[in-house]
N, C-alpha and C positions, 0 to 999 in steps of 0.2 A: 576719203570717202567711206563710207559705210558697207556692211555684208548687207546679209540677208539671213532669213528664215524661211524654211519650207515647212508646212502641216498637212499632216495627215489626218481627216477623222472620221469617225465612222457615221453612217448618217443613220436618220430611222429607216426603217423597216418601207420598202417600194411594196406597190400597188401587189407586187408576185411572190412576195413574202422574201425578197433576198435584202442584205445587209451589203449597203453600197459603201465607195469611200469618197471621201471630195477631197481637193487638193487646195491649199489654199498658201500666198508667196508673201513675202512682204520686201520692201526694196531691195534688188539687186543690183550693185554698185562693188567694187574694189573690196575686199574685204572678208570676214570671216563667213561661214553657211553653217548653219544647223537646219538639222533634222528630227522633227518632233510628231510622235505617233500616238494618236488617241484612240480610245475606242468609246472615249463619252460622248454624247452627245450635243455639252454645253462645254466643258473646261477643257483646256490644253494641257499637258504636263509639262512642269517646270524645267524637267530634266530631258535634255535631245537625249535620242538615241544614238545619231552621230554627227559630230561636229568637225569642220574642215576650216583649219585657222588659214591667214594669211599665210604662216611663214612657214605651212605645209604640213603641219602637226594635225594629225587627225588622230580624235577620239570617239569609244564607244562608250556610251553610258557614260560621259564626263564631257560637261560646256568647255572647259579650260584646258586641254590636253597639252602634259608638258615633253611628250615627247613624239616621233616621227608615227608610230600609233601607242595610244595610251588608251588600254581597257580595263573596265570597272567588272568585271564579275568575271566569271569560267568562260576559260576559252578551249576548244579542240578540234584536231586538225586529223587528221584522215589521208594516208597515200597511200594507195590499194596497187599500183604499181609494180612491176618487180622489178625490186632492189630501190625505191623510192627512198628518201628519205620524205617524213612526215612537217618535221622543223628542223631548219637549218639558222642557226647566226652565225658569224663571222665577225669580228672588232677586229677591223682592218689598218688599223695605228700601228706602226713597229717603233716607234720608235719611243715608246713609252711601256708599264705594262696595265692592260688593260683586261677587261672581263668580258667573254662573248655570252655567257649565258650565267645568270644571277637566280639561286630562289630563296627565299626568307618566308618561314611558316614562323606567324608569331603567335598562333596558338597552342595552346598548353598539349605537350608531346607530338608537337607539329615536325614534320617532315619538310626539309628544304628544299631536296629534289630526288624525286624518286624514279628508278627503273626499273621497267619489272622486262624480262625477257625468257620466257617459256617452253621455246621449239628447238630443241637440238641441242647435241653435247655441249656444242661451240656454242651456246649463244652467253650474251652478254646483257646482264639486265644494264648496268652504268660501264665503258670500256673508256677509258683514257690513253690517248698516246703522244709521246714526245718522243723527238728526234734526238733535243741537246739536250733537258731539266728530266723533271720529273713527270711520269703517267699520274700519278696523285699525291697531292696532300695532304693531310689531317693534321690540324691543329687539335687535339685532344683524342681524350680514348676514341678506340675503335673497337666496336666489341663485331666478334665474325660467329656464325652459330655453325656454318662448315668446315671445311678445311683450309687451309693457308696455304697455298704450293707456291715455292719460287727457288729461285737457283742458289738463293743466298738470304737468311736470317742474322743481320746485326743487331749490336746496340750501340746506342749513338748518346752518349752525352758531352755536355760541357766538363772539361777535363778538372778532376780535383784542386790540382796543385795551380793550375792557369785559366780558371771558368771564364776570362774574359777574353784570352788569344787563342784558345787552341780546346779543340775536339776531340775525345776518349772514342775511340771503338773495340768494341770486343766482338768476337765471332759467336756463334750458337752453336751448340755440339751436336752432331749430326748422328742417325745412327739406324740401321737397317729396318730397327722396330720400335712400333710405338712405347718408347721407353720412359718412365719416371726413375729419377735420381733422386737420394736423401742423404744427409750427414749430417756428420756431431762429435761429439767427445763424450766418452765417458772414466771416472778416477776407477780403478779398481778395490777392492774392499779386501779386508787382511787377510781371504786366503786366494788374493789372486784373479777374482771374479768379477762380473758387473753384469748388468741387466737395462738394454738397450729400451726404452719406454716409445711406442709410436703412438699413431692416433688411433684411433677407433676403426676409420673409416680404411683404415689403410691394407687390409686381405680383401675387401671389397674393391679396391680398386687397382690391387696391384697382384701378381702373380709371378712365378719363377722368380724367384728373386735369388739373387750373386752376391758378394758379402767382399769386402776388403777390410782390412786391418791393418792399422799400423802405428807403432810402439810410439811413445813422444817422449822423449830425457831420458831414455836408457832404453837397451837391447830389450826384445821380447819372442824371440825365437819359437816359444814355445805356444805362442797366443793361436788360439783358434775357436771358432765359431761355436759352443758347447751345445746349443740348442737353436733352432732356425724357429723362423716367425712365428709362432702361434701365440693366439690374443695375443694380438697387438704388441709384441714384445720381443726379443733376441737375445741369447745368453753369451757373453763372453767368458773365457779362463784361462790358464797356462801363462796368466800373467804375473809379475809381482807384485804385494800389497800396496798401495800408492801409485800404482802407473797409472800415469793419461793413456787412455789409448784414444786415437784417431780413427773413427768406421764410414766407412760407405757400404750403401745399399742400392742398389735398384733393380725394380720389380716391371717387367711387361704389364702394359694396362689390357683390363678384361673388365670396362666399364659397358655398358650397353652401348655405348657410339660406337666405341673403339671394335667392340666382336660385328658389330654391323657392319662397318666400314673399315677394314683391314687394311694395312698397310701393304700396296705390292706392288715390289719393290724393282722390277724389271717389267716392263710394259711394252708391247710392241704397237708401235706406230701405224696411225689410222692409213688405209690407203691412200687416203686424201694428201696428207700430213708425211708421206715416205718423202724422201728428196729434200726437206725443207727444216730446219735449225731453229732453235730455242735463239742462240747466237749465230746468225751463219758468218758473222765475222770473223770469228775466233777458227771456222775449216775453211777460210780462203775461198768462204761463198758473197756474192753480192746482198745487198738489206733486199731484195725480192724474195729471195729464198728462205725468208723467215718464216717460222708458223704462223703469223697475222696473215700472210699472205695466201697462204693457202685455206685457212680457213673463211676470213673475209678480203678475197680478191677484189671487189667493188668498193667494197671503202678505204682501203688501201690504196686504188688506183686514185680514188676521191682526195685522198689525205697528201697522197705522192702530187697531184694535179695541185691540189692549195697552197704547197708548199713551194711550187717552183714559181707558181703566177707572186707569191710573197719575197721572194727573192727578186723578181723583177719591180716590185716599187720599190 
């Protein structure tokens, strides 16, 4: 058996100057409804504003909606609430992997989903969290224009010698200040000497700088630094004519980020945050006593709440 259509349209102008609407049906029977709003006088538009299929797919601004609601233009949602969340999804399948929330900008330097979050130290414009995998993914660069903080910087690739069984990790070298590191080699020239060549930009971005040496195919006891950085450059000597020598360098950064945003390096914990671990597995604390928890206790209890009612299907 057949839907129906419902119309809206706007009528002329009544006897009092006001702008009426009339309603107008056509067979209602089993089947799909639409809803079509005019403000012409003579024509209908072709396109409902919302459509209600048999098999419970409702659409706005789309006759044919192919999913449980399918919307054609900008949609937003408002939870004034405290502690509301505004939009929730959930893809409730375990046993598969699936995607609770998708976005695809396919315009030129489109964004695919964006957060923006503004009020408080703690806040979080996008926050990800997992119990067993991972809080986020990135399939290609990431570029960050702040800081990076985490308990642990690797690198990860497919391993030289076995790129198809096996995984390389190396660790990242840690270190109390914001530190750049450099090296090289340079031959010594026949009376012993050599002249280290840097970039241009490099007393502009680097400062204090430390110096290592060391001899390569024979003894060099005698090597040492003749002259320290100026333009762009560093002298070695005390060497013998033909020696390799092996140099490191590294200079504390004194870039404009770096003197704005200094590194410091012991911090005490917010009163919010006293009691509560980065890891509290690691001091024989339960996963409540984590910093997510102290900082966002409501979605955490939310996150703690979805994961037990998932254990039970």
């Amino acid at each position: 058996m057949g839907g129906g259509n419902i119309y809206m349209q706007r009528n002329l102008t009544d006897l009092a100057g006001r702008r009426n609407w009339a309603w107008g049906t056509e067979t209602f029977n089993v089947g799909d409804v639409s809803l079509f709003v005019s403000t012409s006088n003579t024509a209908f538009p072709s396109v409902p504003v919302f459509t209600a299929l048999s098999n419970a797919n409702m659409g706005i601004g789309l006759p044919t909606p192919a999913a449980k609601l399918d919307v054609l233009g900008n949609g937003n949602f408002v939870a004034s609430a405290v502690g509301a969340t505004a939009l929730s999804a959930q893809a409730t399948d375990a046993t598969t992997s699936n995607i609770a929330v998708s976005g695809v900008a396919d315009g030129l330097d489109g964004t695919g989903v964006y957060g923006q979050a503004g009020n408080g130290s703690t806040a979080y414009g996008v926050w990800g969290l997992s119990s067993s995998g991972f809080a986020g993914q990135f399939s290609g660069n990431v570029n960050i224009t702040g800081t990076l903080t985490g308990a642990a910087e690797n690198l990860k690739i497919d391993n030289p010698l076995d790129p198809a069984g096996k995984y390389l990790y190396h660790a990242s070298v840690e270190s109390s200040e914001m530190m750049n590191l450099y090296t090289g080699n340079v031959v010594l020239d026949a009376s012993g000497a050599g002249v280290v060549q840097l970039p241009t930009w490099f007393e502009a971005l680097n400062t204090d700088f430390r110096y290592q040496l060391t001899a390569v195919g024979g003894p060099g006891p005698g090597l040492y630094v003749a002259q320290e950085i100026q333009n762009h450059s560093f002298r070695i000597a005390g060497g013998t004519p033909g020696l390799k020598v092996s140099w490191q360098v590294t200079g504390v950064r004194q870039d404009a980020y770096a003197r704005t945003n200094p590194l410091t390096v012991e911090v005490e914990k917010s009163e919010r945050e006293r009691g509560y671990y980065i890891h509290p597995q690691l001091f024989g604390q339960p996963p409540t006593q984590s910093i997510e928890w102290a900082q966002h206790p409501l979605l955490m209890k939310r996150a703690e709440q979805s994961q037990a009612a998932e254990k039970l299907r």
